[in-house]
MMTF fields as JSON, N, C-alpha, C and O atoms, coordinates in Angstrom:
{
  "mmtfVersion": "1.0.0",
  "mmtfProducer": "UNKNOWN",
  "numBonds": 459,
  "numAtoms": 460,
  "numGroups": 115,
  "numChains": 1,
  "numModels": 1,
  "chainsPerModel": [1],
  "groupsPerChain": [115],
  "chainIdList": ["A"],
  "bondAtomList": [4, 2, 8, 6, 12, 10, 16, 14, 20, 18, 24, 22, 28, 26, 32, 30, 36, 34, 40, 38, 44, 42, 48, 46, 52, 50, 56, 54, 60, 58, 64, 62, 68, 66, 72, 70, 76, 74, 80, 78, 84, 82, 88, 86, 92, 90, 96, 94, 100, 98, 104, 102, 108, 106, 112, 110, 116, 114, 120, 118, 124, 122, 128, 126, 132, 130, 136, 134, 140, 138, 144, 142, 148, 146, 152, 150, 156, 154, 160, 158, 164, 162, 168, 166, 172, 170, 176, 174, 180, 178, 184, 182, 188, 186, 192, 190, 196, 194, 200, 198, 204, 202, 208, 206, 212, 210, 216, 214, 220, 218, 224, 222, 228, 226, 232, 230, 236, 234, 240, 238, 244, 242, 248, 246, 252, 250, 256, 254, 260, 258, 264, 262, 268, 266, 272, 270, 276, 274, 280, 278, 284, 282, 288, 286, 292, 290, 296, 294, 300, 298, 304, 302, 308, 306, 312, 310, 316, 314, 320, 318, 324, 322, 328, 326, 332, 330, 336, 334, 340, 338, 344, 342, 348, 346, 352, 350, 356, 354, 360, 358, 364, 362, 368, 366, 372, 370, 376, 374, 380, 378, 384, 382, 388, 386, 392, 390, 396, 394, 400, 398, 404, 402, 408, 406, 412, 410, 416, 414, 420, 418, 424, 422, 428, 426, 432, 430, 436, 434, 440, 438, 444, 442, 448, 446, 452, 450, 456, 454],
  "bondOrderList": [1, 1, 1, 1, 1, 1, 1, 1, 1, 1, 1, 1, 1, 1, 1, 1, 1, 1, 1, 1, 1, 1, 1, 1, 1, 1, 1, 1, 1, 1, 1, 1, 1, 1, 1, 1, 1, 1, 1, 1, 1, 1, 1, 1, 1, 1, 1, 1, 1, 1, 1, 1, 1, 1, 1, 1, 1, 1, 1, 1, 1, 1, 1, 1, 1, 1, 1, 1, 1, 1, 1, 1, 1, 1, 1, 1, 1, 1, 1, 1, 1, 1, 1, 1, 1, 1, 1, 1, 1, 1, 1, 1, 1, 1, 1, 1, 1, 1, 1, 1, 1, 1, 1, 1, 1, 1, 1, 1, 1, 1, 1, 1, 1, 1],
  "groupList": [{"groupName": "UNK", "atomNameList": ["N", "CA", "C", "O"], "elementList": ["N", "C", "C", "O"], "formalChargeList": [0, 0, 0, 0], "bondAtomList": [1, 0, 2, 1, 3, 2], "bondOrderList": [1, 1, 2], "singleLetterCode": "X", "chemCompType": "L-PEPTIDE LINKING"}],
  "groupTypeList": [0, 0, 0, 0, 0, 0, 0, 0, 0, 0, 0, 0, 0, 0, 0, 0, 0, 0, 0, 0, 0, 0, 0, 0, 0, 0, 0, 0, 0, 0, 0, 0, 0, 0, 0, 0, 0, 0, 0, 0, 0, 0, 0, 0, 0, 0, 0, 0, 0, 0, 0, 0, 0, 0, 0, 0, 0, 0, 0, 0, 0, 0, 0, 0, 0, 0, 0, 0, 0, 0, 0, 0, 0, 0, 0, 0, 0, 0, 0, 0, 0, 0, 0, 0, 0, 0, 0, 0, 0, 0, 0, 0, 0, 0, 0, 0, 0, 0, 0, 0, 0, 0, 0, 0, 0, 0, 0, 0, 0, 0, 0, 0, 0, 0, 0],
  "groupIdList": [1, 2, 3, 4, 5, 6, 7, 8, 9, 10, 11, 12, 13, 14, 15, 16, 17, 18, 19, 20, 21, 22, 23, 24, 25, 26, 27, 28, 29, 30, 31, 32, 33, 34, 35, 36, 37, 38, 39, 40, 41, 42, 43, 44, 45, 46, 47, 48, 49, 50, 51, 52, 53, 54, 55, 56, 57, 58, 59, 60, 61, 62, 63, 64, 65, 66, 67, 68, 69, 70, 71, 72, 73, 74, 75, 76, 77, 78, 79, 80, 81, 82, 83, 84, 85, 86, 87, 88, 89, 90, 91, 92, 93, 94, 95, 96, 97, 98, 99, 100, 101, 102, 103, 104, 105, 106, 107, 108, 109, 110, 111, 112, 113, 114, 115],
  "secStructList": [7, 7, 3, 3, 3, 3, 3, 5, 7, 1, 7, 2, 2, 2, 2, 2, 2, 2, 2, 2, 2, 2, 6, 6, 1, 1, 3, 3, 3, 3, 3, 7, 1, 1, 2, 2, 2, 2, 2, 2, 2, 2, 2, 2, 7, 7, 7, 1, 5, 3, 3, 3, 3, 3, 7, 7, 7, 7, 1, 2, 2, 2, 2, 2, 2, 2, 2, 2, 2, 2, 2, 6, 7, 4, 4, 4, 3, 3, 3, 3, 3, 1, 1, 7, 7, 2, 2, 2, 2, 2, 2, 2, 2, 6, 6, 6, 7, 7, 7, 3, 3, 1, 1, 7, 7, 6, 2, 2, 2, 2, 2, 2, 2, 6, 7],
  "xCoordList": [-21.571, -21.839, -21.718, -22.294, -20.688, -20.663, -22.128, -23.105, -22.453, -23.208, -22.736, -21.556, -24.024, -23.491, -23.78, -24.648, -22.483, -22.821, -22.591, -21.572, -23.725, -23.226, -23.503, -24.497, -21.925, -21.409, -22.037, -22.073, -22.528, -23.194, -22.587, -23.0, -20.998, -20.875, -20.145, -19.419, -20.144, -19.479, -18.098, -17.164, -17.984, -16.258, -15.411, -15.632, -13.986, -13.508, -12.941, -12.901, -12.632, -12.085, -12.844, -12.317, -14.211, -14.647, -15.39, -16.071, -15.574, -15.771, -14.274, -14.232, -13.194, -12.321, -11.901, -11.371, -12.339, -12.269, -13.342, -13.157, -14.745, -15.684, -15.537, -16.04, -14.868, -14.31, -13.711, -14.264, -12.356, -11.386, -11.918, -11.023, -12.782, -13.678, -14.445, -14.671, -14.919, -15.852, -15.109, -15.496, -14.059, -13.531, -13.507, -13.935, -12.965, -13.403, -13.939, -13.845, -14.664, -16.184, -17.078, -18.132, -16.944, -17.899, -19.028, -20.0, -18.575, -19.216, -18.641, -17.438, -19.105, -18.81, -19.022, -20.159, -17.897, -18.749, -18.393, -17.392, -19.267, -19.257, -19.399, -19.931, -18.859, -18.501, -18.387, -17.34, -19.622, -18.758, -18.872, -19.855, -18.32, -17.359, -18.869, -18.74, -20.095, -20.82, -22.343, -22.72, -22.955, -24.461, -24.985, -25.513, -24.789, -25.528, -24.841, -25.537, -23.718, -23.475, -24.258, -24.98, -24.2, -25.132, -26.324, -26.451, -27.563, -28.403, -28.795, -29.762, -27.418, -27.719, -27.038, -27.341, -26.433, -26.338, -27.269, -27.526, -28.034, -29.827, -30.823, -31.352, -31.009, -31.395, -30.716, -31.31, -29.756, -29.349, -29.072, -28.554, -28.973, -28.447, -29.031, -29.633, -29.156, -29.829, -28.706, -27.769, -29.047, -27.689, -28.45, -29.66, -27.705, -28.127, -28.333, -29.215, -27.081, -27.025, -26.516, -25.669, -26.984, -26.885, -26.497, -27.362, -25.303, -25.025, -24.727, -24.095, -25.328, -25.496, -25.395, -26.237, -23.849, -23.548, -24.524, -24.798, -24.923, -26.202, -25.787, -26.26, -24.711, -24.515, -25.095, -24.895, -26.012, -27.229, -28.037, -27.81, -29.267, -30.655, -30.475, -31.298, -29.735, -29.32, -30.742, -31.363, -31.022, -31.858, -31.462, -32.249, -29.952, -29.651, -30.105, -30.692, -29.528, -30.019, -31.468, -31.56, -32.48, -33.781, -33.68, -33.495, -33.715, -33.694, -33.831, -34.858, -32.166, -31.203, -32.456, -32.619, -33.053, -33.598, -35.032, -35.621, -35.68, -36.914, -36.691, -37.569, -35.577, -35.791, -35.572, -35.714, -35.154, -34.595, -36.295, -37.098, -36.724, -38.246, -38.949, -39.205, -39.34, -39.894, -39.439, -40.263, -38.423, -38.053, -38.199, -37.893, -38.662, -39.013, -37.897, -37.917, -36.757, -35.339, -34.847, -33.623, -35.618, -34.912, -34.644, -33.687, -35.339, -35.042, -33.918, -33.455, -33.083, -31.158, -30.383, -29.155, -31.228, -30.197, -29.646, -30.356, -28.375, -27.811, -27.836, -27.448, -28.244, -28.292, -27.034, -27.303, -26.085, -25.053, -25.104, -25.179, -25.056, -25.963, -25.441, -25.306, -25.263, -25.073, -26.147, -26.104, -27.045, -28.29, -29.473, -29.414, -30.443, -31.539, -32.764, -33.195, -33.229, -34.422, -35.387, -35.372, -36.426, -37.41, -38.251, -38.767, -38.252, -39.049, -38.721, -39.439, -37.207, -36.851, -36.549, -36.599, -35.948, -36.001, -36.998, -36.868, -38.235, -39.552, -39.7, -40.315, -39.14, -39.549, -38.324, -38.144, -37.485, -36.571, -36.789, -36.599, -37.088, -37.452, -38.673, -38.863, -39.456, -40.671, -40.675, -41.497, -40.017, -39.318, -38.436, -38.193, -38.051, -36.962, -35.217, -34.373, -34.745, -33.696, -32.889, -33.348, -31.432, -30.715, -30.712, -30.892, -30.482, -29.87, -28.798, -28.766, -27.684, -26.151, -25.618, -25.339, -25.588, -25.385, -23.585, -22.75, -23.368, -21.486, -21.302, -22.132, -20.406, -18.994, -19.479, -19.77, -19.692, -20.468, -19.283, -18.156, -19.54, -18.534, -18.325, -19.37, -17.333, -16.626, -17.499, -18.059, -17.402, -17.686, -19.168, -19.488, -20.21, -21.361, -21.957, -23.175, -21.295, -21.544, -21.161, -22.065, -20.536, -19.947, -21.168, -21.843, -21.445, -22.362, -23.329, -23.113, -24.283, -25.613, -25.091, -25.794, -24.254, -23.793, -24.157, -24.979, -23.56, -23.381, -24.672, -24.602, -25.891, -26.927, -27.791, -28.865],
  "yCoordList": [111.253, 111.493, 110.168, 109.122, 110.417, 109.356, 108.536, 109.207, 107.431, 107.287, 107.245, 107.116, 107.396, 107.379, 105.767, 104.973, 105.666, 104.428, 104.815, 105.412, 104.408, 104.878, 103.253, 102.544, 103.156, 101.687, 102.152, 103.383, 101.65, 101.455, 100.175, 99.122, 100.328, 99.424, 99.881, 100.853, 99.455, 100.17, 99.817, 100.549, 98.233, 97.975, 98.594, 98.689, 99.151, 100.046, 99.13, 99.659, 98.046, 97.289, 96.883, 96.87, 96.515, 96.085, 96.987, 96.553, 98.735, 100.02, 100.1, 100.573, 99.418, 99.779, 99.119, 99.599, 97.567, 96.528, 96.476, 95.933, 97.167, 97.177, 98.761, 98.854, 99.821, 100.732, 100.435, 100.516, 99.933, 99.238, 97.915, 97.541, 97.367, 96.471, 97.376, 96.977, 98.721, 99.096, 100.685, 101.174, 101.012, 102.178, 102.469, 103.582, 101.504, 101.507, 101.4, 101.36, 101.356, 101.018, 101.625, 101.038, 103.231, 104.052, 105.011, 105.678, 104.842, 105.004, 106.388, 106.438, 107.381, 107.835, 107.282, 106.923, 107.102, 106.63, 107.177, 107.889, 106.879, 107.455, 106.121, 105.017, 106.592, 105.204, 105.79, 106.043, 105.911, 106.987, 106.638, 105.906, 106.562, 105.782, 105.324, 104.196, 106.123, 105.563, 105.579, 106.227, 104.754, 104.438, 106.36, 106.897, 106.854, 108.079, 109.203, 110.201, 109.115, 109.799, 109.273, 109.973, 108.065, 107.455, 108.005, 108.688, 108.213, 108.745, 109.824, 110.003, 111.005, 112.253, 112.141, 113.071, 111.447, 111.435, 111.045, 111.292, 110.179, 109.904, 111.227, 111.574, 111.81, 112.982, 113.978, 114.954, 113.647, 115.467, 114.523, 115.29, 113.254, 112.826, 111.86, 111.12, 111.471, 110.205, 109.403, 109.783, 108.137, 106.982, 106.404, 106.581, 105.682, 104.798, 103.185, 102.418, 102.908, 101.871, 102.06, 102.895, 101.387, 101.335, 99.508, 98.649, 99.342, 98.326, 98.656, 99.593, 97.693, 97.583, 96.273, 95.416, 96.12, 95.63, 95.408, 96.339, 94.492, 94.328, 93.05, 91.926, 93.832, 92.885, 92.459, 91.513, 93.814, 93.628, 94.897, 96.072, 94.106, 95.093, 96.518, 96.825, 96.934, 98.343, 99.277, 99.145, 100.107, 101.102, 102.298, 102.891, 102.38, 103.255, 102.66, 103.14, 101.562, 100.666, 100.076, 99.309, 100.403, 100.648, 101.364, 101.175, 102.845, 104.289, 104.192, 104.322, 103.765, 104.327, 102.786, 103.147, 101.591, 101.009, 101.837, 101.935, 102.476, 103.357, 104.362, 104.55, 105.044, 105.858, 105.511, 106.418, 104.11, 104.111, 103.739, 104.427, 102.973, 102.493, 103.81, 103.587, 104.974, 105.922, 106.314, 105.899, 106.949, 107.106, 106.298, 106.749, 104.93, 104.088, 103.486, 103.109, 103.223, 102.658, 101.646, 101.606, 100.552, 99.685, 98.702, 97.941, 98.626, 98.831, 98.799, 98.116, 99.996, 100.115, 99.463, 99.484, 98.856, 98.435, 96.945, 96.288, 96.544, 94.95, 94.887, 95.527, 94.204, 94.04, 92.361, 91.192, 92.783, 91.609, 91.202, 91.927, 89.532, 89.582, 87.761, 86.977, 87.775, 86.431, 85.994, 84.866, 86.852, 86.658, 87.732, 88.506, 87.859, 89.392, 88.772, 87.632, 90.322, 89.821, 89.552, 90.09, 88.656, 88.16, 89.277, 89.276, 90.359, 91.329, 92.383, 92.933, 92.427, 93.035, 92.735, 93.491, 90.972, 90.389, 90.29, 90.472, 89.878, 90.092, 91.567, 91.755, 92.668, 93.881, 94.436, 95.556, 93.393, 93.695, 92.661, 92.958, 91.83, 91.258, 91.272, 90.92, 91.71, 92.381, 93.546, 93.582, 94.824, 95.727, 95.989, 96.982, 94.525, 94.461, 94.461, 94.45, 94.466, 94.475, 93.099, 92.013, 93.347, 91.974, 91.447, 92.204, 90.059, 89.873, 89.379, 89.057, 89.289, 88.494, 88.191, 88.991, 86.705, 85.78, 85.835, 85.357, 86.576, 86.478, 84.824, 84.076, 84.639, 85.407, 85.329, 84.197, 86.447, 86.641, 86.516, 86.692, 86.167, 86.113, 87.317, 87.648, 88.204, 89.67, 89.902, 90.949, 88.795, 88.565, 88.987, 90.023, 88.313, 88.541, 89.543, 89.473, 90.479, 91.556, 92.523, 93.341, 92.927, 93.843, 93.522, 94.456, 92.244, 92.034, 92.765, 93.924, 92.868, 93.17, 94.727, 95.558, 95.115, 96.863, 97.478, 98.37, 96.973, 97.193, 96.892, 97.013, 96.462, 96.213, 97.766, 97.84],
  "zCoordList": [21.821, 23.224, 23.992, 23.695, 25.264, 25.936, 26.445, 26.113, 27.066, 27.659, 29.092, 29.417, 30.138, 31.621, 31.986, 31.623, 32.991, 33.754, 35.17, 35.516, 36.148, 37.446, 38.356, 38.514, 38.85, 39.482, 40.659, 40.665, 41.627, 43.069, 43.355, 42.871, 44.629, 45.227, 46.536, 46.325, 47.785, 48.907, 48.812, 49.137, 48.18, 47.962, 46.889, 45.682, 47.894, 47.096, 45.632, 44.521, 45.829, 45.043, 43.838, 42.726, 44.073, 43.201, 42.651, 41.722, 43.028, 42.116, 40.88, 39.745, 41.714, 40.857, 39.637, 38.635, 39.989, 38.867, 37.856, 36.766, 38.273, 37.297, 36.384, 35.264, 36.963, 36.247, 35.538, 34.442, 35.478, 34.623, 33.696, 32.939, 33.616, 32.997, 32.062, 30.919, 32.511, 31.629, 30.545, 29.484, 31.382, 31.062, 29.889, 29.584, 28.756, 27.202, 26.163, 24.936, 27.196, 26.258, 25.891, 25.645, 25.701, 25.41, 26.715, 26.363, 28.203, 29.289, 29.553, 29.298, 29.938, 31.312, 32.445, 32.75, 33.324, 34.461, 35.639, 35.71, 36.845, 37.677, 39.191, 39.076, 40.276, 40.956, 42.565, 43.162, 43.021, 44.133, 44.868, 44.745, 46.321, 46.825, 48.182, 48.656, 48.691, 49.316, 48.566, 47.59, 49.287, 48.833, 48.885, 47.911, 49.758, 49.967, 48.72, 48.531, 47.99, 46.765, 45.843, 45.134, 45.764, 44.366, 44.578, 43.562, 45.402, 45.867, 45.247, 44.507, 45.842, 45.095, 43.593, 42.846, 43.218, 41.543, 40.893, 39.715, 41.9, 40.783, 40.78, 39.724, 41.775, 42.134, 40.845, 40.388, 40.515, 38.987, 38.1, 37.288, 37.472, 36.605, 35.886, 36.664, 34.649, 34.081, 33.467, 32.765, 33.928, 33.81, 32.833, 32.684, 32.138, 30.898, 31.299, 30.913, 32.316, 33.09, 34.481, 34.8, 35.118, 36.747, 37.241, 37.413, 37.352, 37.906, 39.897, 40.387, 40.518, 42.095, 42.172, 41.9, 42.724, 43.683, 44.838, 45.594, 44.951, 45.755, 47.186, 47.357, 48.039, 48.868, 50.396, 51.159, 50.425, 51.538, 51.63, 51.342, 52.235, 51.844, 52.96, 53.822, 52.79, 54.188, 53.759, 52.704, 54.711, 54.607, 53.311, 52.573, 53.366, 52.516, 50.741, 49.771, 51.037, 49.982, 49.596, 48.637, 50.272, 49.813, 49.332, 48.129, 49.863, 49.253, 48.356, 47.69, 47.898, 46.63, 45.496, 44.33, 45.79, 44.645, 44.7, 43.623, 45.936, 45.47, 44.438, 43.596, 44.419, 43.874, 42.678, 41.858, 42.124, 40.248, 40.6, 39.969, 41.31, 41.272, 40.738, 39.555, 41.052, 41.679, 40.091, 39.276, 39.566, 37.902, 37.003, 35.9, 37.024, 36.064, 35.699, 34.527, 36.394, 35.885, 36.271, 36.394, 36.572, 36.933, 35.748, 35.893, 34.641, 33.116, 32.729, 31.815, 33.817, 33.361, 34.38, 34.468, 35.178, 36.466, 35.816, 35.055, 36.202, 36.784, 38.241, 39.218, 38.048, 39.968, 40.201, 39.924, 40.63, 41.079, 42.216, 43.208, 42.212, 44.035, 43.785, 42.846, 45.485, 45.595, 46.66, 47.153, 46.981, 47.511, 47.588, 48.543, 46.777, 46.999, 47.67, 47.846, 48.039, 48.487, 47.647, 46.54, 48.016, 46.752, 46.07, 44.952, 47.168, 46.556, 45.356, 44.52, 45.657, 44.64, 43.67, 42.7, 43.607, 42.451, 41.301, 40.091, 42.211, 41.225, 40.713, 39.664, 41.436, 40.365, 39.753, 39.275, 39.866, 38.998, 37.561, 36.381, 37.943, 36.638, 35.915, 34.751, 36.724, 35.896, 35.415, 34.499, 35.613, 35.086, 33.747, 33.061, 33.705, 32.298, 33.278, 32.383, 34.175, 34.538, 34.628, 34.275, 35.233, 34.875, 36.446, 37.399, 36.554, 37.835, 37.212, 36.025, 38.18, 37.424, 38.993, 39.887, 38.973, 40.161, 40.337, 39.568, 41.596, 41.554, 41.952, 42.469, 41.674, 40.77, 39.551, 39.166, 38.644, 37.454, 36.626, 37.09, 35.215, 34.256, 33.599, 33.039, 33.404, 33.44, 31.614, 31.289, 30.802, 29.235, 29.45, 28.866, 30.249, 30.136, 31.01, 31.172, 31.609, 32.11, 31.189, 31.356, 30.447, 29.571, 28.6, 28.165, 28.269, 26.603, 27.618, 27.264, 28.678, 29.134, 29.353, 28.777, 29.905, 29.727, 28.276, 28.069, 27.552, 26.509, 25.457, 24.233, 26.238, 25.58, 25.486, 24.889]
}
């Protein structure tokens, strides 16, 4: 059985390069194209990993980190960020989750997927 990965990023480009980065590796994945789909895919679905593109704190983008909050998942998140807010950093790393500072190295994102 595959595992799920669901990519959270608004750029079309870089949904498409982290697809193609991860495509063989044992994932289903899923990548959809706004913050408000990822939303309702947390709502019916359990991801194994959740990488977010984390390129600003939007309202939609609270939401969408309450609710892995709210399921106990931030455990599966990477959070990729070239700047977060402090608040979420601390419960992301008190949680068990990754931060990965862009331009992240493609090698050590795959080893933490793949963890």
């Amino acid at each position: 059985m595959e595992r799920k990965l669901l990519i959270v990023s608004i750029n079309k480009d870089h949904r498409f390069l982290l697809n193609s980065l991860v495509e063989k590796k044992g994932f289903e994945i899923f990548a959809p194209e706004s913050i408000e789909d990822s939303i309702s895919l947390l709502k019916t679905s359990d991801f194994d990993k959740i990488v977010i593109d984390y390129t600003d704190y939007s309202f939609l983008m609270r939401i969408l980190c309450n609710k892995i909050e709210r399921r106990n998942n931030i455990h599966k998140c990477i959070f990729l960020n070239t700047e977060i807010d402090p608040v979420v950093a601390e419960k992301v790393i008190e949680h068990g989750g990754q931060l990965l500072d862009k331009p992240y190295d493609a090698d050590q994102l795959l080893a933490i997927i793949k963890m």
